[in-house]
Structure formats: structure tokens, C-alpha cells
C-alpha positions in Angstrom: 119.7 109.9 102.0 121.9 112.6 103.5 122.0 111.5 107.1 122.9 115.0 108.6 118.9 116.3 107.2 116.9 113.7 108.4 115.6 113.3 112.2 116.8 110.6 114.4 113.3 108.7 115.9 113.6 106.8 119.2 114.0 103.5 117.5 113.9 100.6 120.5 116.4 97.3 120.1 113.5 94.9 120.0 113.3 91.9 117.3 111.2 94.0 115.4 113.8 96.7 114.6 113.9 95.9 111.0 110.1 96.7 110.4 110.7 99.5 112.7 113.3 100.8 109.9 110.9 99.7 106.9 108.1 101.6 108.5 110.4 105.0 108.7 111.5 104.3 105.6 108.3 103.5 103.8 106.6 106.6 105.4 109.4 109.0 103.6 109.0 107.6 100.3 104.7 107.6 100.3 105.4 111.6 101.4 108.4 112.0 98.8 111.0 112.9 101.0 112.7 110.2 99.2 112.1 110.2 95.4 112.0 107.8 93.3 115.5 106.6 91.8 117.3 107.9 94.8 119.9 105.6 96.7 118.8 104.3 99.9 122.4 103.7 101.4 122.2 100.7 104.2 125.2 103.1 106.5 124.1 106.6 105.6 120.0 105.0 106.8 121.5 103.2 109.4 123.7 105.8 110.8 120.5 109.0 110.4 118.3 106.1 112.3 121.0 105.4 115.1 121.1 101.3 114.5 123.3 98.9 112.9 123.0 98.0 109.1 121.6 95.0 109.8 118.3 96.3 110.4 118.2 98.4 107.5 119.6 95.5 104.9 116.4 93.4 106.3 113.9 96.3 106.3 115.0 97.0 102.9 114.6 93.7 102.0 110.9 93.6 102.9 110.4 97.0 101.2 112.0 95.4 97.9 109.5 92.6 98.2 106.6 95.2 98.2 107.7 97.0 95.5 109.1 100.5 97.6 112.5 100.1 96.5 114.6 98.2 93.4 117.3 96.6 93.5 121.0 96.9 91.2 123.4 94.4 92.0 126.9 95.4 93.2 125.4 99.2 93.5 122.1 98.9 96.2 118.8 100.4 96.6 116.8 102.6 94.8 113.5 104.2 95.8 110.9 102.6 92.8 108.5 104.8 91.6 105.4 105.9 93.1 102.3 106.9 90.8 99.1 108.5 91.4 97.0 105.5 90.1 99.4 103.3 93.0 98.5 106.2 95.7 94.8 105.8 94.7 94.8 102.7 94.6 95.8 101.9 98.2 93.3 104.3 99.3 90.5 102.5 97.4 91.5 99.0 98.7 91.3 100.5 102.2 87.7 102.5 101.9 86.4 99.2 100.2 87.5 96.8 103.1 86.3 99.2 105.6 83.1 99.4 103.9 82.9 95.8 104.1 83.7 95.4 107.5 81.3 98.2 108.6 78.3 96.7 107.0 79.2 93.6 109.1 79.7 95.5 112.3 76.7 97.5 111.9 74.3 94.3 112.9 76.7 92.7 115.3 77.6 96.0 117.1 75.9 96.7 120.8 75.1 100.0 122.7 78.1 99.1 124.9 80.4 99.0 121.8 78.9 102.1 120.3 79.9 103.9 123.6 83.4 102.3 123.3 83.7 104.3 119.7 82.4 107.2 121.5 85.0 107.2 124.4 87.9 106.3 121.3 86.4 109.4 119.5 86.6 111.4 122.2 90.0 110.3 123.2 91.3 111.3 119.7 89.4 115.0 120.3 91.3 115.2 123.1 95.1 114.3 121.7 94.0 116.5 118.7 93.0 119.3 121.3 96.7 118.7 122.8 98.6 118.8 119.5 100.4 116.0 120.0 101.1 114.0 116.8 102.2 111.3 118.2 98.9 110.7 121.0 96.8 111.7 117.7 98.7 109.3 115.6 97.6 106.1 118.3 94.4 107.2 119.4 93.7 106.6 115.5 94.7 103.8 115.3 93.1 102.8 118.6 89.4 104.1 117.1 89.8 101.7 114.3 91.0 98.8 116.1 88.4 98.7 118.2 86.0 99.3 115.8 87.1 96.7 113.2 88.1 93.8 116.5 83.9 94.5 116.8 83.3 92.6 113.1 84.8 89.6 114.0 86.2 89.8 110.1 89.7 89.2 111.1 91.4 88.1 108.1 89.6 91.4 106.4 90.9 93.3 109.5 94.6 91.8 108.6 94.6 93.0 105.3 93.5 96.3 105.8 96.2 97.0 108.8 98.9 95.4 106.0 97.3 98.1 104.0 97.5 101.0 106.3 100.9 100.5 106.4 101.3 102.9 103.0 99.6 105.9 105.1 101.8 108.5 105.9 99.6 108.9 109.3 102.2 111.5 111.4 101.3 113.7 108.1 97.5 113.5 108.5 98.3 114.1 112.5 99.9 117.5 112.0 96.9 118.7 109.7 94.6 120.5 111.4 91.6 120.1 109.1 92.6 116.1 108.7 91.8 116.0 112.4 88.7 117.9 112.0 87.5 115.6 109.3 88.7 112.3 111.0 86.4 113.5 113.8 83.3 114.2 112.1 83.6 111.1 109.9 84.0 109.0 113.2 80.8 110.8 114.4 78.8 109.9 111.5 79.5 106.1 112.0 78.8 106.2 115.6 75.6 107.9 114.2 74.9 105.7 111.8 75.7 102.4 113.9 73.0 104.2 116.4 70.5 104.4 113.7 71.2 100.6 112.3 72.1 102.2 108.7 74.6 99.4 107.5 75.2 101.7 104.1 75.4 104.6 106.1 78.4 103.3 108.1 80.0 102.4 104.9 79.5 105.9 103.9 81.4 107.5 106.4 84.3 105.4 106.7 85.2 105.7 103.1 84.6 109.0 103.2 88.0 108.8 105.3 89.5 106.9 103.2 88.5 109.1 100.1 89.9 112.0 102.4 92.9 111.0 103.0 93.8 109.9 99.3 93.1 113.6 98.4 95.2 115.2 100.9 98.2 112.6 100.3 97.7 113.5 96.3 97.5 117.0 97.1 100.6 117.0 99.5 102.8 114.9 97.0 101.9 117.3 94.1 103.1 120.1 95.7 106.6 118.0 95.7 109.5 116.8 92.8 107.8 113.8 92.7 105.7 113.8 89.5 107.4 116.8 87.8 
């Protein structure tokens, strides 16, 4: 990784700081500006992300274990490989977990809740209305929170934020016609959850999903990656 073409984030000095690393890390290689059997070096990362190489030897670690990077002994880290059946894949395992946990929320869910998706929805119009990639990047992640805490399927809920990990969400955030999309598939569960239509709500959220494989596809065909 050349360290002099790669933006330095506000990484904080908190115990997490290695999955703080993995994150930016993982996010580069699931958009391909790391390709597969490049060299990850722990002081050219460490020094582009402004910590020590501690952080980086443990994120890398972790990304070994799920398969991101390889390892050669004596030599270091390698980016694996990255197909469009694994890209696919993640997306599907998402959209189906989703699906599962909106069919559940959609007889347990209350008028009061609804609103609460409503007022997240709205919140994320309004970051998208500012531009901000960063405000549209949490008040995502805020609309889902709340709406899968409303399932009570917690262990589900684990495993899908261990999945969302893989999505390259400050991409989506700085496409326009993601945004637009996000929105009106939000709309349609709202709608749906209004309605009681359990297989409706499943509908709309893996039509998100379904979305957002495309665009990543899309986005890492017009890269090096697969050529």
C-alpha cells in the first residue's frame, strides 16, 4: 500500500484500534483499492493510518482469520482473492437474514415503532439532503438498528451486523441514486409494516440488499480486479 496515496482517517486510541484498522482495511479490499495478491505492509498501513504497527499486526490478524488477506511466512500479508460468487454471496446471506427478521418484526412491531422508522427514515433524507457521507453512513445504520432491536432476534441481528461488515457503506453514501433507493426501499417497509404484510417487509429489505450487491459488482467491474 503506498502510504503517500491513501487518506489518513481520524483513527481514535481506544482498545478497539485494531478493528478500527481491520475495518479500513477490509473496506479497501471489498472496493479493490487493494487487489488481490498485493502486500499489505504492517509500517507502510500503519504509517498511511497514523498508529503504531501494533494495531495493524492484530487487525491483520483478524482479517487473515476471515479469509481478506493470506499469509507467507518470513515475507507478510497478501490481499486473498475476492470473487464475484464471494461478493454475491454476502449479499445473499444479508437479504435472507433480513428477510427473516422482518417477517418476525412485522407482528411484533407497534404504531409507536413504525413512527420510530419513520423519524430514522427521515433522518437519513435529511443527511442525504446535506451530502454528508459520513451523517448518511450512521443514520443507516441507525434505521436498521432500530429496526432489527424491534425483532427481538438477537442472535440473527448479531450475525447480520458481523455480515455487514463486508459493505463498503461510505461507497453507497457518496451515490446519489444508492441514497435514493435506500430511501424508497425503507418507505416500502414502513408501508408494508402499516399494512401487516409480513412478505411484503421481506420484499423490500432484500430488495436493498439485492441493490447493493449490484452496485458493488458493478463498481468492482469497472476495476483491475477481475481482469
Amino acid at each position: 500500500m503506498d502510504s503517500d496515496s491513501v487518506s489518513k482517517p481520524a483513527l481514535g486510541r481506544r482498545p478497539q484500534l485494531s478493528e478500527e484498522v481491520a475495518s479500513v482495511v477490509r473496506h479497501r479490499i471489498m472496493t479493490a483499492e487493494l487487489l488481490p495478491g498485493e502486500w499489505v505492509r504492517l509500517d507502510e498501513t500503519a504509517a498511511a493510518l497514523g498508529v503504531s504497527v501494533t494495531p495493524v499486526r492484530e487487525a491483520l490478524l483478524t482479517l487473515r482469520g476471515e479469509g481478506m488477506v493470506a499469509f507467507a511466512p518470513h515475507r507478510g500479508y497478501t490481499v486473498a482473492d475476492l470473487t464475484r460468487t464471494d461478493v454475491a454471496d454476502l449479499f445473499w446471506l444479508q437479504g435472507e437474514a433480513a428477510a427473516r427478521i422482518a417477517r418476525r418484526t412485522c407482528v411484533l412491531i407497534t404504531p409507536s415503532e413504525i413512527d420510530q422508522l419513520s423519524w430514522a427514515n427521515a433522518n437519513l433524507r435529511g443527511a442525504v439532503m446535506s451530502g454528508d457521507a459520513a451523517a448518511i453512513v450512521e443514520a443507516e445504520f441507525d434505521f436498521h438498528r432500530t429496526h432489527n432491536h424491534i425483532s427481538g432476534s438477537g442472535k440473527l441481528a448479531w450475525i447480520l451486523q458481523n455480515a455487514t461488515r463486508y459493505t463498503p457503506h461510505q461507497l453507497y453514501a457518496r451515490d446519489p441514486e444508492w441514497a435514493r433507493e435506500a430511501l424508497e426501499a425503507h418507505e416500502e417497509l414502513i408501508n408494508a409494516y402499516r399494512a401487516g404484510d409480513g412478505e411484503a417487509a421481506a420484499g423490500a429489505v432484500r430488495r436493498q440488499f439485492d441493490d447493493g450487491a449490484a452496485r458493488l459488482i458493478g463498481h468492482l467491474e469497472s476495476t483491475p480486479i477481475w481482469d
